[in-house]
C-alpha positions in Angstrom: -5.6 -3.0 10.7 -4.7 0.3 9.2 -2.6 0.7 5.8 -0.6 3.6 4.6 1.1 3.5 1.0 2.8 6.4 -0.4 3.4 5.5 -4.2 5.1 7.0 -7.1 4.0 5.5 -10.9 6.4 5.6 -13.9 4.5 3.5 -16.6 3.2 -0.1 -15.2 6.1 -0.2 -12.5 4.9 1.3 -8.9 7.4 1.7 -6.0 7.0 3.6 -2.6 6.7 2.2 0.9 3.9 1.1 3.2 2.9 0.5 6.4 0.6 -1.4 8.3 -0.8 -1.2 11.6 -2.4 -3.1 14.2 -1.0 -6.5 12.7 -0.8 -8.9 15.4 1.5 -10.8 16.5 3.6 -8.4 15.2 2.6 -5.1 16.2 3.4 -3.2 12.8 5.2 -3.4 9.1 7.1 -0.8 7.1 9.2 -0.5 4.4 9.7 -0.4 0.5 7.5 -1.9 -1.8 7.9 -3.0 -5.4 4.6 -3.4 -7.7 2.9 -3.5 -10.6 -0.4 -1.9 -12.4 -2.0 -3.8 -15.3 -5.4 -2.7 -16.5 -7.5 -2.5 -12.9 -4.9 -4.5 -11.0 -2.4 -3.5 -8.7 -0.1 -5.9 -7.6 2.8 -5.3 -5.1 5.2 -6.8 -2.3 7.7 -5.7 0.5 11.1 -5.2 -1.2 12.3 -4.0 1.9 11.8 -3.2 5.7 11.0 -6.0 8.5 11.6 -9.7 7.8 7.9 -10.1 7.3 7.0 -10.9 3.3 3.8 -9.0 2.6 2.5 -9.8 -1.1 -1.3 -7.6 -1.9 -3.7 -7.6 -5.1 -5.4 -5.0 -5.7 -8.5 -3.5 -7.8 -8.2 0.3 -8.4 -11.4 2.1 -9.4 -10.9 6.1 -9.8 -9.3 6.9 -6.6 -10.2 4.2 -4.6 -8.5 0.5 -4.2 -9.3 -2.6 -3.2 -7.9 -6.2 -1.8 -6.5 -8.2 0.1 -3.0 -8.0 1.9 -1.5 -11.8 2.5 1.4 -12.9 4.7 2.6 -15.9 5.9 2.8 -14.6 9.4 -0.9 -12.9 9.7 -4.3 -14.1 8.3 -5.1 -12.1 5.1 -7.1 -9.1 5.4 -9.3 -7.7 2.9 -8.4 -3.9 2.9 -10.1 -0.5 1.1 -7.9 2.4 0.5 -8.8 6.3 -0.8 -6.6 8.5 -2.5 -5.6 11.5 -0.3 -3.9 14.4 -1.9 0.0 15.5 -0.8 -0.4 18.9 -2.3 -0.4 20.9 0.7 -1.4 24.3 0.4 0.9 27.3 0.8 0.5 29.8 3.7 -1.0 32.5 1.8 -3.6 30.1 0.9 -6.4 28.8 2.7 
């Protein structure tokens, strides 16, 4: 199973979408996602996209996360994401 979030933070509310891959039976998952960060915990859910509810917890530590994603239509699978950077450089620079 692969996960892709893309996520924006203004204070302790975190939107942005996901998706996920390789989730069988159905195939894959996209769409918005509404969340949370307190302290170390990130905590988000599908707000929009297919009909399958997607709730994950996560632990972030420096640029890396942590967790479990949970839905009632796949078994829960524990997950490890790394921040990768969306600056892209200019063509002048490489």
């Amino acid at each position: 199973m692969a996960l892709e979030l893309t996520l924006e933070q203004s204070g302790t509310r975190v939107t942005g979408s996901m998706r996920l891959l390789g989730v069988q039976p159905v195939g894959s998952i996209a769409g918005a996602i509404e969340g949370s960060v307190a302290g170390d915990m990130f905590r988000f859910k599908q707000a929009s996209g297919n009909d399958v509810a997607v709730n994950t917890e996560m632990t972030v530590a420096e640029d890396e996360m942590t967790g479990v994603v949970r839905s009632a239509t796949f078994h829960p699978s524990q997950v490890a994401l790394r921040r990768v950077s969306s600056a892209r450089p200019s063509l002048g620079q490489q």
